[in-house]
C-alpha positions in Angstrom: 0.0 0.0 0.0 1.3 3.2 -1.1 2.0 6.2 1.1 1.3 9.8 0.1 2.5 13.1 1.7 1.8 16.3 -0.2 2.0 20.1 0.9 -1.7 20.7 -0.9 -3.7 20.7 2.8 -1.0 22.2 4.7 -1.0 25.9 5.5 2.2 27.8 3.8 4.0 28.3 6.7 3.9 24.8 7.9 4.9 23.4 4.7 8.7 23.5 4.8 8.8 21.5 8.6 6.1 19.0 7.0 7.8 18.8 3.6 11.2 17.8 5.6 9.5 15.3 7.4 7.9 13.6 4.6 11.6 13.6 2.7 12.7 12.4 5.6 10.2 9.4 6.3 10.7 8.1 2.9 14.4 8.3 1.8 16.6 9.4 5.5 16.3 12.1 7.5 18.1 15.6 6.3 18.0 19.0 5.8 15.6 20.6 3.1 16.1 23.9 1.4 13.6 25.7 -0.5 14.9 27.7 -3.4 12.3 30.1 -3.8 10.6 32.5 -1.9 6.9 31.7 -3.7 4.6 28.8 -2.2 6.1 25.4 -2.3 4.4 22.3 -3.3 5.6 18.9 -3.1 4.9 15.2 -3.2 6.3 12.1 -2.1 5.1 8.7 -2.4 6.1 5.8 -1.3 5.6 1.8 -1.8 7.6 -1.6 -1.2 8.7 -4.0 -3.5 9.7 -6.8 -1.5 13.0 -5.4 0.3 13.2 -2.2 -1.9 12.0 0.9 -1.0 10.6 2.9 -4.1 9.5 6.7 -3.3 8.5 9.0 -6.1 9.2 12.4 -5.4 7.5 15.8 -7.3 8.1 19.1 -5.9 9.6 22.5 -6.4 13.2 23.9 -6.5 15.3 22.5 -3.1 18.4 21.3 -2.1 18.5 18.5 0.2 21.5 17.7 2.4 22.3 14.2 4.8 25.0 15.8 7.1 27.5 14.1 9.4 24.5 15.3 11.8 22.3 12.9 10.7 24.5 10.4 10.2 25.0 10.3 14.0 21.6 9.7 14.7 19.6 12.8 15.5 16.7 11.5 14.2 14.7 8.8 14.2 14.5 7.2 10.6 12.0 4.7 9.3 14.8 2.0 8.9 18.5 1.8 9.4 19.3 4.7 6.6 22.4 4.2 6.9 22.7 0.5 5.1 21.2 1.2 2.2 22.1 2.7 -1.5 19.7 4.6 -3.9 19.7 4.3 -7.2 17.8 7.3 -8.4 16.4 8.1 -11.7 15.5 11.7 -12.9 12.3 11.5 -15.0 12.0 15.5 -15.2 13.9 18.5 -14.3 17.9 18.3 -13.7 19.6 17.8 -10.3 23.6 17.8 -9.0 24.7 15.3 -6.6 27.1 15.4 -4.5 28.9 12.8 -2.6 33.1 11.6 -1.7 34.0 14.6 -3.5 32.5 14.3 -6.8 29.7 16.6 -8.3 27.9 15.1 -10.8 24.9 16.5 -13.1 22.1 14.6 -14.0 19.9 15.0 -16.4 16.6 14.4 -17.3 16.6 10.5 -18.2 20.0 9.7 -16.2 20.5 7.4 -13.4 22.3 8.7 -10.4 23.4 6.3 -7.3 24.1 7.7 -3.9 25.2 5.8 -0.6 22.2 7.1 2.4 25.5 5.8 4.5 28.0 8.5 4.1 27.2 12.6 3.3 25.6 13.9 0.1 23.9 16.3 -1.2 21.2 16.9 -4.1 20.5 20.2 -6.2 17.4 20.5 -7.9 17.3 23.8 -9.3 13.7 23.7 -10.5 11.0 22.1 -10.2 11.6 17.9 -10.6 10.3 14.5 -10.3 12.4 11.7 -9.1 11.9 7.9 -8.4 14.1 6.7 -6.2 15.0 2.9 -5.4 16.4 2.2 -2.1 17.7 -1.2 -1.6 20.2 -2.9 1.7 23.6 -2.6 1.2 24.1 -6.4 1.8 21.5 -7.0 -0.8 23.8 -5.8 -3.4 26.6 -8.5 -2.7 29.3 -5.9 -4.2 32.9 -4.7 -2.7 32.7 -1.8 -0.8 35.6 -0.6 -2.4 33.7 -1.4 -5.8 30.6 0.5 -4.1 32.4 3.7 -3.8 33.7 3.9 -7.4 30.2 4.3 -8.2 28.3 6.1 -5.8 28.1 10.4 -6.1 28.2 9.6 -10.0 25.5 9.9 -13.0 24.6 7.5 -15.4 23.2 7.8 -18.7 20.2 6.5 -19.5 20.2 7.1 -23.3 22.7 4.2 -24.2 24.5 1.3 -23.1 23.4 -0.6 -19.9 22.1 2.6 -18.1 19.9 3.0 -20.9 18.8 -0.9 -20.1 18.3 -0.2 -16.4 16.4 2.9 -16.8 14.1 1.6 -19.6 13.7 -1.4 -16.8 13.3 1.6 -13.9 10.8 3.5 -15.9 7.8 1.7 -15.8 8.3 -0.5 -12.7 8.8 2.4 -10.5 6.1 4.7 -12.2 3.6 2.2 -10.8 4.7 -1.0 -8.6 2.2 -3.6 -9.4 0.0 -5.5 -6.5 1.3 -8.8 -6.7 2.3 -11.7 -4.0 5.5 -11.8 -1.4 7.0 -14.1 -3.6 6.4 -12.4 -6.6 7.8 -9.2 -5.1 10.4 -10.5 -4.1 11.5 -11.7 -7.0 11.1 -8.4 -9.0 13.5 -7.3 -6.1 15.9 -9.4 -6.5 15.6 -8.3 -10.3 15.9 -4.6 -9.9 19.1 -5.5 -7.6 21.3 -8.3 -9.7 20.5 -5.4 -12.4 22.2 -2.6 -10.0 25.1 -4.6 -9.3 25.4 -5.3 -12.6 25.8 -1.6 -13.2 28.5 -1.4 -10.7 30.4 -4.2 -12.3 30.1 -2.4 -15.4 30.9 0.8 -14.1 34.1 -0.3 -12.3 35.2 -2.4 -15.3 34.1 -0.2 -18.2 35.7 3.3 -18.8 38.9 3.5 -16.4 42.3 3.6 -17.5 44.5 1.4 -15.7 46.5 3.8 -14.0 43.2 5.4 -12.8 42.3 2.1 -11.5 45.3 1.4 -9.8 45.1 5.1 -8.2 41.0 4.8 -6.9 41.8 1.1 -5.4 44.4 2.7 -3.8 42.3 5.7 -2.0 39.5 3.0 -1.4 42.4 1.3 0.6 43.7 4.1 2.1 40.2 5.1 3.7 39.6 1.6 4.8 42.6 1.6 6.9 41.9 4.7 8.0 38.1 3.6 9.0 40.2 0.9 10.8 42.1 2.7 13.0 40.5 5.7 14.4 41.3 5.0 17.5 45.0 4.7 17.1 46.4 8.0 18.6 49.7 7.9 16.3 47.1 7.4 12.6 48.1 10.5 10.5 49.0 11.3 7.2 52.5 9.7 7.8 51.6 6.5 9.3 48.9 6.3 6.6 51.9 6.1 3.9 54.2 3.9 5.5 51.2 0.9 5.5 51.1 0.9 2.1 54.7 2.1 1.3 54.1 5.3 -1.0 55.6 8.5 0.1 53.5 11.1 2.2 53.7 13.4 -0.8 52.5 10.9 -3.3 49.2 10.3 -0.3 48.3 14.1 -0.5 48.6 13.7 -4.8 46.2 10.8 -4.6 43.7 13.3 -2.2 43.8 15.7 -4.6 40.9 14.8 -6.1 38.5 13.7 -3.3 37.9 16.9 -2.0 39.0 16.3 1.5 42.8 16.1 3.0 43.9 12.9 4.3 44.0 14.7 8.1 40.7 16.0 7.7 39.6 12.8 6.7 41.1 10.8 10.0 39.5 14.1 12.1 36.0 14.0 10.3 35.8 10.2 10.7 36.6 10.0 14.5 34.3 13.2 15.0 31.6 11.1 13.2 32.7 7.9 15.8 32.2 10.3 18.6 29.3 11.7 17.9 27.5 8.4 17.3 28.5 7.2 20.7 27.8 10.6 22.4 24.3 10.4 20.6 23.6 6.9 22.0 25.0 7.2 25.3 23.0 6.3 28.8 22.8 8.0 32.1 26.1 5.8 33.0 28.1 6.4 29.8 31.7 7.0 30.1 32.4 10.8 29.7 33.6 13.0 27.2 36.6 12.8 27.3 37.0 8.7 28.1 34.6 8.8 24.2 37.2 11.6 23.0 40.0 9.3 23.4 38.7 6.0 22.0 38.2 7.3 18.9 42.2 9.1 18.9 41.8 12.2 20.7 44.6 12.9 23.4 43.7 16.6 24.0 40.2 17.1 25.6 40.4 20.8 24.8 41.2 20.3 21.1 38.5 18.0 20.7 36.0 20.0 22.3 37.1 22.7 19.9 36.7 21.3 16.6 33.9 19.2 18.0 32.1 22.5 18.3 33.0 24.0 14.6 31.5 21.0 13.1 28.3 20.3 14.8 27.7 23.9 16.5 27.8 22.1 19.6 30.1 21.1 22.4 30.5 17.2 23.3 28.4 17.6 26.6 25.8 19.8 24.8 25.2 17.6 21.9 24.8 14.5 24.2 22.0 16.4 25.7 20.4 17.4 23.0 17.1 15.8 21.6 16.2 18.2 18.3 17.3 17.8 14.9 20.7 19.5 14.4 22.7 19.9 11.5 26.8 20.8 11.6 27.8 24.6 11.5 28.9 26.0 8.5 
């Protein structure tokens, strides 16, 4: 049964709290930006197809954000946002996603796919439909490494396999047929052999080897620094000497991801210690016992840039029960 959340009913100035609610309930909870000043109208609906999630979104200009904030857990969503990947396809109007660094434009007819899991952002600079498939993570069966090569980009829908996955997309999202669990599921597991497909096109398809060798690299590089956040002495230099490149060949590869390999080890153990500080009982450890699991020696410095990324301090956002989204 489908769900439907539109602005029609709703009094003007209630519509941009409701509108962010509805996103929110359907896709992952973030931050909504209207673009105009005008009255906005918007609608979301949503169905299931076995273990996908298929929402059909039509509304006015916005930009819509899923912050480290939210990430951490500030709200509530429907299911764990965090495990799942969208593929998204753009039926009218254009958008820009971005996501790991890459901006990418997609237009009307294109595929985009986007990880709910990590930041991104999407542009729509006028007025838009788009379908978006949300499927588990595990569902998918694909590297994560492969994963990342993929998500913040557009695909084409006008030839080659996009083309095949959106002419597949088109129909089956614009209405999901009644039909029985078993059936469902099957059209699910469908829709995702198709996706992974994509990747493994994707990843296989227009890269140069050098290129290749260059992206597994940085996909190795931010596993190991996923997988030791709480190692005091992890920094760009340790970083290098795991995998035996130079510190000034690290920061060449970073060049392109939009992030420094330092801000990358501070965001991630911000993000590690906001999580915890978000979940944390009455007889959780305290700040600074969380600061320095996740690598922070100096309570004072983490309570510093703690604060100029979430416009909070540690004890303050522990305490806090709104939505919040990071300053700046």
């Amino acid at each position: 049964m489908a769900l439907v959340m539109t602005t029609a009913s709703v009094p003007e100035s209630e519509r941009p709290a409701y509108w962010r609610e509805a996103v929110g309930r359907a896709l992952a909870p973030m931050a909504v930006t209207v673009r105009h000043g005008g009255p906005f109208e918007g609608r979301v609906c949503t169905e299931r197809l076995g273990h996908l999630r298929i929402t059909t979104i039509e509304a006015d200009a916005q930009r819509v954000s899923r912050t480290a904030a939210h990430l951490a857990g500030t709200t509530a969503a429907p299911a764990p946002a965090a495990d799942h990947v969208v593929v998204g396809l753009q039926t009218a109007g254009t958008a820009t996603l971005l996501q790991d660094g890459r901006r990418a434009r997609v237009e009307e007819g294109d595929l985009m796919v986007y990880d709910t899991g990590r930041p991104y952002s999407l542009d729509f600079p006028e007025r838009f439909a788009h379908r978006a498939v949300r499927m588990p993570r595990w569902a998918l069966g694909v590297a994560e490494e492969d994963l990342r090569r993929v998500t913040g980009t557009a695909i084409t829908g006008a030839e080659g396999f996009g083309a095949l996955l959106a002419n597949f997309l088109a129909p089956l999202t614009a209405s999901v047929p009644p039909c029985a669990p078993a059936v469902a599921g099957r059209l699910a597991a469908g829709v995702v052999d198709l996706v992974a497909t994509l990747v493994d096109e994707r990843i296989r398809g227009d890269v140069t080897p050098a290129a290749s060798q260059g992206e597994h690299l940085v996909l190795r590089v931010r596993d190991h620094i996923d997988r030791h956040l709480a190692d005091p002495g992890l920094s760009p230099g340790s970083v290098a000497a795991a995998h035996h490149i130079s510190v000034r060949y690290l920061h060449r590869l970073f060049e392109g991801e939009g992030v420094t390999v330092s801000r990358l080890i501070q965001q991630r153990r911000l993000e590690r210690c906001a999580r915890e500080l978000r979940r944390a009982a009455a007889s959780a450890p305290p700040v600074s016992a969380v600061a320095q699991r996740w690598g922070f020696a100096n309570p004072a410095h983490f309570s510093r840039v703690f604060r100029a990324a979430y416009g909070l301090s540690p004890r303050e956002w522990r305490e806090a029960r709104d939505e919040l989204v990071p300053a700046g």
